[in-house]
C-alpha positions, 0 to 999 in steps of 0.5 A, a space after each residue: 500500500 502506498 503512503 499516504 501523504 502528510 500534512 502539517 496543520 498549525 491552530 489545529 487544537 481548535 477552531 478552523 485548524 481543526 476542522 482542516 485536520 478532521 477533514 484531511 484526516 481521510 486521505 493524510 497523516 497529520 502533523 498537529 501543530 499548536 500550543 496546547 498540548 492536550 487537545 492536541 494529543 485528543 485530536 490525534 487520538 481521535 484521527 487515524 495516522 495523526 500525532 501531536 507537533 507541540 511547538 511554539 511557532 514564535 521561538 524560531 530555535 524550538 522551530 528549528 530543532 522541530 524541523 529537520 525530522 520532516 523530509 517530505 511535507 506533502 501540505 502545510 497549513 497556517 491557521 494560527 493566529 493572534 488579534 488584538 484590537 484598539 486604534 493606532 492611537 492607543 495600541 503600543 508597538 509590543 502590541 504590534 510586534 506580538 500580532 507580526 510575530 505570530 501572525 506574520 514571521 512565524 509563518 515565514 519561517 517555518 515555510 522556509 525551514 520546510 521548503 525542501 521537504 515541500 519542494 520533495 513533495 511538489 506541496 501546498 501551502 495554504 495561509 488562512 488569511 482574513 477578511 481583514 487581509 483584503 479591507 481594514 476597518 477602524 481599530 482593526 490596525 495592527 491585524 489587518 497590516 499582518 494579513 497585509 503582509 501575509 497576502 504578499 508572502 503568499 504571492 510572492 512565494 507562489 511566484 517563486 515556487 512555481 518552477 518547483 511545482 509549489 502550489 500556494 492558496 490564500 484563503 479569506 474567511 469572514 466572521 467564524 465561530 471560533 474561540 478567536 471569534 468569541 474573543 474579538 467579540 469581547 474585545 469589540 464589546 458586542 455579543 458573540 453570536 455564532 449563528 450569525 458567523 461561518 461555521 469552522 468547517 465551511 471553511 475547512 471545505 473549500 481549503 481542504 477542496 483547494 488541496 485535493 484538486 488535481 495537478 492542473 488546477 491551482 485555487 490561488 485564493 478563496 474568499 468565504 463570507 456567512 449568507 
């Protein structure tokens, strides 16, 4: 029988990471990145061919140490990441550089330390972005200028990759009901109503869509709204 391929998902303990992992979980072995340890070591007991990857993405050296043991990475996935809302007038730069560092360099550099298992699997790299990667709002600063940013690597690593058979996809959902949700609905001081939000594997779908397509087909962006 032949091996199955193998996907690294990071934010997989919870939310949309998790939904993209339950729905890889059929077709790829797993790679369970994320911060807590035990809803990590849950999920993969719960998924056929899963393990738990419990590294913390912004301590690059614990990244690098994590790294090497991967020689072939079929698809990575980025779901983690931070918000932290104000205006620019209040919000001080630790804020800023908090939100850059998980969601911005983390990615960055963990997709640079495994570009040659990537390139040894012609993988995908999937960046779950935002609706705030494509239009900032008020208070919304220092997040909506990560996912800026994040967009841009995306693309400008699809250019680069293409020639290496690397195929990237950004992915935009809009309000999700997630444990993010849930906070940033505090943070705005309003209820959170997850009826009224995308449900986490709306989103997963179309990612997990965009990595089964065949080779001649390469979804470079996807923007999911709620109805």
């Amino acid at each position: 029988m032949p091996e199955r391929p193998i996907a690294l998902v990071t934010g997989a303990s919870r939310g949309i990471g998790a939904a993209v992992a339950r729905s890889l979980s059929d077709t790829h072995d797993l790679l369970l990145g994320g911060r807590d340890v035990d809803k990590l070591r849950a999920l993969a007991d719960e998924l056929p061919g899963a393990s738990a990857w419990p590294v913390e993405l912004t301590d690059h050296e614990a990244v690098a140490t994590a790294v090497p043991d991967i020689d072939r990475l079929d698809v990575l996935v980025h779901s983690a990441g931070l918000v932290e809302l104000g205006a620019v007038a209040d919000v001080p730069s630790e804020s800023w550089r908090r939100t850059f560092e998980l969601n911005l360099f983390a990615v960055t550099e963990l997709t640079r330390l495994l570009l040659p298992a990537l390139r040894a699997a012609r993988g995908h790299v999937v960046l779950v972005n935002s609706g705030a990667g494509l239009s900032a709002r008020p208070n919304w600063g220092a997040y909506a200028a990560s996912k800026f940013a994040l967009r841009a690597f995306a693309d400008v690593l699809r250019a680069e990759e293409a020639g290496n058979g690397l195929r990237v996809t950004s992915v935009f959902p809009g309000r999700t009901a997630t444990d993010m949700q849930r906070n940033v609905r505090e943070q705005e001081g309003g209820e959170y109503e997850p009826s009224h939000y995308l449900r986490p594997e709306s989103v997963a779908e179309p990612i997990v869509s965009a990595v089964r397509a065949s080779r001649d087909a390469h979804l470079t962006e996807i923007i999911v709204r709620p109805s």
